[in-house]
C-alpha positions in Angstrom: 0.0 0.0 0.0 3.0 2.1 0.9 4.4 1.6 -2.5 1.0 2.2 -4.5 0.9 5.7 -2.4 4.7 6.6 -3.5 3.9 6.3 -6.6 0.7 7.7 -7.1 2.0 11.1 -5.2 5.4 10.7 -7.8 3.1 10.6 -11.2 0.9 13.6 -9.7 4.1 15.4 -8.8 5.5 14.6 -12.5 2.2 15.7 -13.9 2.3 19.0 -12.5 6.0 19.6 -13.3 5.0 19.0 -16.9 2.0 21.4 -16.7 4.8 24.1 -15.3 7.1 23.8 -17.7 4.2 24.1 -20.7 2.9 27.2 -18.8 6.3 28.7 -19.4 6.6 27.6 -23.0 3.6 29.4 -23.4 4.6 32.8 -21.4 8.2 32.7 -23.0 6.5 32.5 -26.7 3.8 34.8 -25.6 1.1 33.2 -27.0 -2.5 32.6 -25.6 -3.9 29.7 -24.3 -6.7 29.9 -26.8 -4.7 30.4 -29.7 -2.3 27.2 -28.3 -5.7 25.5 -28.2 -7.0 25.9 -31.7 -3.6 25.6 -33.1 -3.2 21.7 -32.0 -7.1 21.7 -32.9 -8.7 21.4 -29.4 -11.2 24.0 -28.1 -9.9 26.7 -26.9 -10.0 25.9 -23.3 -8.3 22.9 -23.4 -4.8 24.0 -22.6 -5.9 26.6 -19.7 -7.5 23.6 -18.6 -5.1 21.3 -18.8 -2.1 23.8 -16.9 -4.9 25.4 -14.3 -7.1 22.4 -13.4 -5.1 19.3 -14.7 -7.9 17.9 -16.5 -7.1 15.7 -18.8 -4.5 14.3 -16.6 -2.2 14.0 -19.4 -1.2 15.1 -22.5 -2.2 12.8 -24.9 0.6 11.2 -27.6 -0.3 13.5 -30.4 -1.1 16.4 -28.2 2.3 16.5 -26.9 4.1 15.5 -30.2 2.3 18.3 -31.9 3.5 21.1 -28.7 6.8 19.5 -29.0 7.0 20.2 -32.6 5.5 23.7 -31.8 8.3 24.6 -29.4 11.1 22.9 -30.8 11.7 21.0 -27.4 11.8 17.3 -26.4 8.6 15.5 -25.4 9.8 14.3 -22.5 9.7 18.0 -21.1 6.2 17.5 -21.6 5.7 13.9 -19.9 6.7 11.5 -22.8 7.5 7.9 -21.1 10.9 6.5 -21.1 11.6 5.0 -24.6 9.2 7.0 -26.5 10.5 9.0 -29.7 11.3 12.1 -28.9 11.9 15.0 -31.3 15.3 15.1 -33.1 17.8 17.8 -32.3 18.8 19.9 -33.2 14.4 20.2 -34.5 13.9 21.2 -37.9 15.6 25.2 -39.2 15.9 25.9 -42.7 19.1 28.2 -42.7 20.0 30.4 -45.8 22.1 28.0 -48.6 25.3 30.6 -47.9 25.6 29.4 -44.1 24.9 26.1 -43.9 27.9 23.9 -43.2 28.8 20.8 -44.9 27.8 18.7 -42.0 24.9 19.9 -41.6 22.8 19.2 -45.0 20.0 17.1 -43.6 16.9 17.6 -41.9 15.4 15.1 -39.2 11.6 15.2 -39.6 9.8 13.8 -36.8 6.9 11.5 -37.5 3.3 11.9 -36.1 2.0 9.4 -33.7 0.9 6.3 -34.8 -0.2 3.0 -33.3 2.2 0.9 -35.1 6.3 1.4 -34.3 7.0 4.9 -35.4 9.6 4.8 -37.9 12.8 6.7 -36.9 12.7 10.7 -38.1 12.7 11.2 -42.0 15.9 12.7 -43.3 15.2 15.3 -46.2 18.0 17.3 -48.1 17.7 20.9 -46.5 17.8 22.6 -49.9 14.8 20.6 -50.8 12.9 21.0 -48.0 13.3 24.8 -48.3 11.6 24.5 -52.0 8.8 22.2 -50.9 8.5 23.5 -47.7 7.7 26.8 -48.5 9.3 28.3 -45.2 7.1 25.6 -43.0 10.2 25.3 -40.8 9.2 23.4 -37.2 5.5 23.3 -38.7 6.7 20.4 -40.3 5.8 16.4 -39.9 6.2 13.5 -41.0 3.8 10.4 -41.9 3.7 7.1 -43.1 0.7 6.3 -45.2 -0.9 2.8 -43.9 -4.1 1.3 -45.9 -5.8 1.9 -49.5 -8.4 4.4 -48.5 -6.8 6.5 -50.4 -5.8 4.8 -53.1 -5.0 5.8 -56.1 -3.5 9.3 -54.5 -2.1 7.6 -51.7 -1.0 3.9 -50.7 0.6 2.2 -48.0 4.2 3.2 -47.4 4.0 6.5 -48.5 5.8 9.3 -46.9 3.9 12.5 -46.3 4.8 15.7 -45.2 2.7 17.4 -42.8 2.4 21.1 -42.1 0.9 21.1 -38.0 0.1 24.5 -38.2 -2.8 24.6 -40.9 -5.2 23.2 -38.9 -8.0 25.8 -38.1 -9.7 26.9 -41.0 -10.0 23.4 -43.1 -10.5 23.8 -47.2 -10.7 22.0 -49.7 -7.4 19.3 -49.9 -5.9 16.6 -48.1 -5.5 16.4 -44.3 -4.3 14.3 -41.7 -7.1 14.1 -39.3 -7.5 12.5 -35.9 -10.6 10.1 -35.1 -11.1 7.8 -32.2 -7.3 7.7 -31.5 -6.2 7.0 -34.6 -4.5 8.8 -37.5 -6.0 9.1 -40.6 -4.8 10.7 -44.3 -8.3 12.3 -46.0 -9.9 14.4 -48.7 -11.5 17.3 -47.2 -14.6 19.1 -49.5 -15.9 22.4 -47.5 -19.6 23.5 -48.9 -19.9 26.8 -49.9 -22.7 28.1 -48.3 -23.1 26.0 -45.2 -19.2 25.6 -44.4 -19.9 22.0 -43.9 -17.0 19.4 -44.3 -17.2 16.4 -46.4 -14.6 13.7 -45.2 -13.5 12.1 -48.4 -12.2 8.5 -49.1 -10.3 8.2 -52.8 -11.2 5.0 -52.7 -14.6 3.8 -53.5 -14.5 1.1 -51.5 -14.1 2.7 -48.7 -16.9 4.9 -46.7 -17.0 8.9 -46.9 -19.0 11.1 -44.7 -20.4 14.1 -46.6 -21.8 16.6 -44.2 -19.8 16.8 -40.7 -19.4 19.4 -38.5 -16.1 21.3 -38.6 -16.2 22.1 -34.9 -16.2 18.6 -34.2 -13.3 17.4 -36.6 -10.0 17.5 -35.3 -7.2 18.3 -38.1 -3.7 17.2 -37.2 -2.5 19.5 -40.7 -2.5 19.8 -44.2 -0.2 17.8 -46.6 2.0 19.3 -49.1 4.2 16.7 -50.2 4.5 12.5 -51.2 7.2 10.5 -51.7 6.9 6.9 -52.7 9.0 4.5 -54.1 8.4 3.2 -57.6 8.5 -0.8 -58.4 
């Protein structure tokens, strides 16, 4: 019993360390707690809630993967467990061509969460990245297409790249969204006049959901860029 009560009052220490350290991510960047919110696309009391009244107890995986990303610090500043990936460092800076070094040419892109083995951080030419990335800098992730939903635009073992910070005004394109814990690539159709969202499967064998509320989906971000390999 002794034990159980060590380590319940060492996890609720540990959860409030984390909450402390977020609150001054957020009060060195000088951002809101609303604006935090809607940025990782919760409501926008979720992160007040989460530093002031601890509720949820934890940072989910993705909500703490995308805050890492954010703030271009390691995830287990904000609770990650031991062994999980944390964010590569140096994190993701596109410096100008002339001041680059030799040795430091590569990128490390971290991937989103996933509930298979996440793969270890995709390395991308720097030069590249600046033309494709269109300035995205630590906006960007990666993501490892799994399934045919998609198919033909996307199939399994594709590499994605992710930009975290479009995720509050949806449009028309593809998205990585979130549902029931899981991580999922889609076609998103906005209507016109009633700024409803269609979820969209390329593949016809596969279910879509034409008239959803947008308050209720949660976008992860928008994708800009493929790779795959060619038989």
């Amino acid at each position: 019993m002794a034990n159980l009560e060590a380590r319940a009052n060492l996890e609720v220490r540990a959860n409030l360390e984390v909450r402390e350290r977020l609150a001054e991510l957020i009060r060195s960047s000088g951002e809101g707690y609303a604006a935090l919110s809607r940025r990782i696309g919760r409501n926008p009391a979720y992160i007040q809630q989460f530093i002031k009244r601890g509720v949820p107890r934890r940072l989910s995986e993705t909500d703490r993967r995308l805050l890492a990303l954010h703030f271009g610090v390691s995830e287990s500043l904000l609770g990650a467990p031991d062994g999980n990936h944390d964010l590569p460092s140096p994190a993701v800076t596109l410096a100008p061509d002339d001041v680059v070094p030799p040795t430091s040419c590569f990128a490390a892109i971290p991937y989103l969460p996933s509930r298979s083995a996440l793969p270890e951080p995709l390395i991308i030419d720097r030069q590249f990245l600046r033309r494709v990335g269109g300035g995205r800098g630590p906006a960007l992730a990666a993501h490892l297409v799994e399934g045919d939903s998609m198919a033909p635009t996307f199939v399994a073992g594709d590499q994605i790249l992710v930009d975290t910070h479009d995720n509050r005004s949806p449009r028309d394109g593809l998205y990585v969204i979130e549902s029931d814990g899981a991580l999922l690539v889609k076609r998103l159709s906005v209507n016109p006049v009633t700024r409803r969202i269609a979820i969209l499967s390329d593949n016809a064998a596969y279910p879509s959901f034409p008239d959803c509320d947008p308050q209720r989906l949660r976008l992860i971000g928008r994708v800009f860029w493929v790779g795959r390999r060619l038989a």
